[in-house]
N, CA and C of each residue as an Amber inpcrd file, in Angstrom:
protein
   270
 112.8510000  89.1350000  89.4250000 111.6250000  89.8760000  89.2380000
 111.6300000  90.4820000  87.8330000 110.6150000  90.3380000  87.3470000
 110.2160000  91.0460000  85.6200000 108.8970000  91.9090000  86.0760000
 109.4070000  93.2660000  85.4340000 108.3320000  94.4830000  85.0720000
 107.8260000  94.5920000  84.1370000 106.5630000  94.2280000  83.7880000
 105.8220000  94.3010000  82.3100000 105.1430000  95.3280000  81.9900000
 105.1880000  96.7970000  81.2100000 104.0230000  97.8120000  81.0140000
 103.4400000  97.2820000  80.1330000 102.2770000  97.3900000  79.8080000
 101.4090000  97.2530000  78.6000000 100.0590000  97.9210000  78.9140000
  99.5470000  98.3980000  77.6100000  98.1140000  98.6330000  77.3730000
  97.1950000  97.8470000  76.7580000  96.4960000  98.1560000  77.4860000
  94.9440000  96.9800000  77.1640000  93.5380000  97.6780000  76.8580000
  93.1560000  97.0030000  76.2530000  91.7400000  97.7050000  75.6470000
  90.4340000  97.8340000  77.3340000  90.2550000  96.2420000  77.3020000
  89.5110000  96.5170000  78.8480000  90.2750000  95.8560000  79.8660000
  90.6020000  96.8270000  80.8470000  90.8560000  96.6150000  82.1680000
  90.1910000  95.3030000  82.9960000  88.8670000  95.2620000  82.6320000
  88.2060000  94.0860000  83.6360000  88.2180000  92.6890000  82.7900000
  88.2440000  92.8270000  81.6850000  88.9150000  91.5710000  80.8930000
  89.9710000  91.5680000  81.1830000  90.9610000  92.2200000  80.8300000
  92.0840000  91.6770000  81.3770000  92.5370000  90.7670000  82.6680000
  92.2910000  91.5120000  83.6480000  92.4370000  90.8730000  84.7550000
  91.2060000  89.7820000  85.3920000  90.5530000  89.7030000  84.5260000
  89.4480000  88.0710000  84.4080000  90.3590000  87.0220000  83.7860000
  91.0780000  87.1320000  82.3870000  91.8520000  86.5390000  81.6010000
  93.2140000  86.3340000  82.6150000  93.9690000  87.4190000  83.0630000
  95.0790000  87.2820000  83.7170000  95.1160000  86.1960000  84.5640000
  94.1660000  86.5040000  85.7860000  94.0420000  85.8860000  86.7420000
  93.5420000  84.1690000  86.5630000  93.2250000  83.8510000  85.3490000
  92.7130000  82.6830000  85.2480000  93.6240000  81.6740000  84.3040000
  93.4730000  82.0760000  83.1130000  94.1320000  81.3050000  82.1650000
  95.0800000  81.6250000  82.0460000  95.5890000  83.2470000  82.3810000
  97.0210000  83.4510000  82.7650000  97.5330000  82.9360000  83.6020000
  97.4750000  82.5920000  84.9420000  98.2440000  82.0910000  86.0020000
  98.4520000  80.7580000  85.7580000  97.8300000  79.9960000  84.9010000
  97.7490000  78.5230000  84.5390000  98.8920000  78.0980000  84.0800000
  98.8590000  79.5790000  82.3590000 100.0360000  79.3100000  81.6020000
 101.3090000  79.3820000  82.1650000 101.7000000  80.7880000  83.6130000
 102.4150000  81.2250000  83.9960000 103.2940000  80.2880000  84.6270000
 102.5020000  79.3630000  85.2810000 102.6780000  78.5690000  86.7550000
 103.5320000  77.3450000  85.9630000 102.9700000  76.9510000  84.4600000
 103.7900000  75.6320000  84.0220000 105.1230000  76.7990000  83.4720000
 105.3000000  77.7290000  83.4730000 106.4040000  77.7050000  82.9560000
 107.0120000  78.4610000  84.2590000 107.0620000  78.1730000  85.4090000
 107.8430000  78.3900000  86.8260000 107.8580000  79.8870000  87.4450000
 106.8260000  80.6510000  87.1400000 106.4510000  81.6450000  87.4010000
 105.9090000  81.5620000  89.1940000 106.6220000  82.2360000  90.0780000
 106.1980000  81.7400000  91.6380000 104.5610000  82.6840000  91.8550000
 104.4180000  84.0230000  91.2350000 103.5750000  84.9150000  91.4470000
 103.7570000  85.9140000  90.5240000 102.5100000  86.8530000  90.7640000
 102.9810000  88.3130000  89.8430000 101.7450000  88.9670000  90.7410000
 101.9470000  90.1030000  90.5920000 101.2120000  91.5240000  91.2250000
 100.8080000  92.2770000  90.0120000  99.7640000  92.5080000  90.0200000
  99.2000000  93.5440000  89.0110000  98.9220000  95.3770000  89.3730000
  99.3490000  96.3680000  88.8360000  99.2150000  97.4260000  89.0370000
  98.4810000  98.3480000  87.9420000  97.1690000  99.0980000  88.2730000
  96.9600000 100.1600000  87.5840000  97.4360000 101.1880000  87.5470000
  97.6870000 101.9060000  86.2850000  98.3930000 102.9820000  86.2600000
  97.5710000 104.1160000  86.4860000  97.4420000 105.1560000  87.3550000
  97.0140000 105.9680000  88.2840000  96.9550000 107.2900000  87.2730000
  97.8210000 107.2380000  86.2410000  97.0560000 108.4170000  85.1290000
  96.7060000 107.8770000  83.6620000  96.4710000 106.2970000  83.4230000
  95.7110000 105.7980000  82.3780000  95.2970000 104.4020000  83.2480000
  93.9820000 104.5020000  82.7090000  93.1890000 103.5900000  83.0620000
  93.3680000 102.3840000  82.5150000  93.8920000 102.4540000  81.1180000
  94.1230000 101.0080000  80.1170000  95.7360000 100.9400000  80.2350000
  96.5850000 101.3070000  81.0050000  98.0930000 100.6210000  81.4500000
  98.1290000 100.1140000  82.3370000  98.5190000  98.9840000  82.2020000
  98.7820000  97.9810000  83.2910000 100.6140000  97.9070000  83.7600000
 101.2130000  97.4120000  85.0730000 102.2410000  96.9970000  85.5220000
 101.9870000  95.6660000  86.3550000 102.8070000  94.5830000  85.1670000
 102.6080000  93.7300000  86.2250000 104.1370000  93.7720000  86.7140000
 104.4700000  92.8570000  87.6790000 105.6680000  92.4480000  88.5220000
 105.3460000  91.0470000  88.6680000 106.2440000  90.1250000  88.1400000
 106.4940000  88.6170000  88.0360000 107.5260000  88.2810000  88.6700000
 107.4120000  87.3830000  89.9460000 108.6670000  86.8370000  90.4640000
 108.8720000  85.3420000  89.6600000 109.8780000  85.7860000  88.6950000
 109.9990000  84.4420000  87.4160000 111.4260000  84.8300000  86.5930000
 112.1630000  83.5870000  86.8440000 113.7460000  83.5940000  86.4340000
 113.1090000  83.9740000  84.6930000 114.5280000  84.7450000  84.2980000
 114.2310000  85.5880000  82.7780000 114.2560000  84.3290000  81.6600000
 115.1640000  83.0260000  81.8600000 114.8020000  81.8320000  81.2220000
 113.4850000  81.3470000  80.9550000 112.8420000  81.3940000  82.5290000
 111.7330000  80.8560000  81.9110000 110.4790000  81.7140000  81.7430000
 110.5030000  82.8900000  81.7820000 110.0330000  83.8920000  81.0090000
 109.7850000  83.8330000  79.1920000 111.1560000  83.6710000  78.8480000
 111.3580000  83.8780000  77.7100000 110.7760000  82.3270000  77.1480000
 110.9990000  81.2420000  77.6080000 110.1000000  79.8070000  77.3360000
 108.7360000  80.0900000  77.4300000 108.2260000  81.1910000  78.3650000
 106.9780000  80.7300000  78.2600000 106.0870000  82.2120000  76.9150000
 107.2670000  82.8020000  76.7400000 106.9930000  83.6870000  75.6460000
 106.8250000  82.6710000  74.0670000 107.7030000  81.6470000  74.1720000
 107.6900000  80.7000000  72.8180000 106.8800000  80.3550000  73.1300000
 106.2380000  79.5750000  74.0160000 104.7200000  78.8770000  74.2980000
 103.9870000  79.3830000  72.9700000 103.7770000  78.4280000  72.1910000
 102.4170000  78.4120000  71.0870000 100.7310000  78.9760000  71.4560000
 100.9880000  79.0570000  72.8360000  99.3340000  79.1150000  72.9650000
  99.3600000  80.8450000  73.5840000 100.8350000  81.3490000  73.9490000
 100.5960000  82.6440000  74.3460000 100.1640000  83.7660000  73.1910000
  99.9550000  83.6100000  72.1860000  99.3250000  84.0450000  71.3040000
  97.7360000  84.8480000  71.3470000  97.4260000  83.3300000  71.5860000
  95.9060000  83.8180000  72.3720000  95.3450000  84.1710000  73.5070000
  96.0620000  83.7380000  73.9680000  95.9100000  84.2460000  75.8470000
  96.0850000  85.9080000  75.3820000  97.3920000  86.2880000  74.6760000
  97.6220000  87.5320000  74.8040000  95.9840000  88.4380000  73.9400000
  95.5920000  87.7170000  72.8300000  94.3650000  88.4530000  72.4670000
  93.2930000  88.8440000  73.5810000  93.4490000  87.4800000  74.1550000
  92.1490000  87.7040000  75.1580000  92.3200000  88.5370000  76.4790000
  93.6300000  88.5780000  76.5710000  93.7880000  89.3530000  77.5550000
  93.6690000  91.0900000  76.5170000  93.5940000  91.6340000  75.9540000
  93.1820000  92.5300000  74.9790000  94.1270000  93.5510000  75.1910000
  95.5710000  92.7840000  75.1560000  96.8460000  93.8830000  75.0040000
  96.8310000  94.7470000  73.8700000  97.1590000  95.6550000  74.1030000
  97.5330000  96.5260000  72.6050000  99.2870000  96.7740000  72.5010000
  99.5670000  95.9110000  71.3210000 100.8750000  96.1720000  71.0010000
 101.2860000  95.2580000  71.8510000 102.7520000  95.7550000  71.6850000
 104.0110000  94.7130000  72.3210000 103.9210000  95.5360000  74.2580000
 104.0990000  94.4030000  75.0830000 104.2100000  94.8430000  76.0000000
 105.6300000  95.3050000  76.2250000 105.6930000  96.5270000  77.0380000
 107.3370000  96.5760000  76.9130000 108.1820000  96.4020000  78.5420000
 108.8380000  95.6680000  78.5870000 109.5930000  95.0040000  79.9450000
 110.7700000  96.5870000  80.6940000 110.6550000  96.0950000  81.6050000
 111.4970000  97.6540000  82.3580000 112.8690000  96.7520000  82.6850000
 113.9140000  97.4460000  82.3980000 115.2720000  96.4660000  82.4840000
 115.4520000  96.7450000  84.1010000 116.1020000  95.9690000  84.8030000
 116.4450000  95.6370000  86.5920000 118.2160000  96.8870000  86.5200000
 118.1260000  97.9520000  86.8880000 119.2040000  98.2310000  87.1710000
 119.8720000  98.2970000  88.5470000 119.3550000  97.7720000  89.6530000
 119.6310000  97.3260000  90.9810000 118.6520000  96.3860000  91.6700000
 119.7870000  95.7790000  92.4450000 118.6840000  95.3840000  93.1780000
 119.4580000  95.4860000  94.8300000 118.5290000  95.2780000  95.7550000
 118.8230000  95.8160000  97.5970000 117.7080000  94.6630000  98.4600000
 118.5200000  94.0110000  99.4400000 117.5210000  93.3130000 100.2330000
 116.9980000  94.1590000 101.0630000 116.7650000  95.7600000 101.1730000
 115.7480000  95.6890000 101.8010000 115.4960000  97.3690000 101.8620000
């Protein structure tokens, strides 16, 4: 599992962009799902949660075309990843 924070300009673009041309890009590079979360005291932070090995994460970060996906999805700045310090089945 990967934790992504980032801020975005619009919320409803984003998750128009996410959900579409994101899951496209996501899916060729072995991404099983992701969950999207609003952040409950800013409206323009997002959390996603990606169930996607950190290999192919990082392949689909070289992807040439995530460039633009990332404009259109209207991130601001670098998204920043939350490091895994446990994990528990249940």
């Amino acid at each position: 599992m990967i934790l992504i924070i980032a801020e975005v300009a619009d919320f409803d673009q984003f998750l128009k962009t996410f959900s579409t041309k994101g899951v496209k890009k996501r899916e060729e590079h072995g991404c099983k799902g992701s969950w999207v979360f609003r952040d409950p005291d800013d409206p323009n932070r997002v959390w996603a949660v990606f169930d996607w090995q950190l290999e192919d994460y990082d392949k689909f970060l070289a992807d040439p075309e995530i460039p633009a996906i990332a404009a259109e999805l209207g991130v601001r700045g670098a998204p920043l990843m939350a490091a895994p310090v446990a994990r528990f089945d249940s």
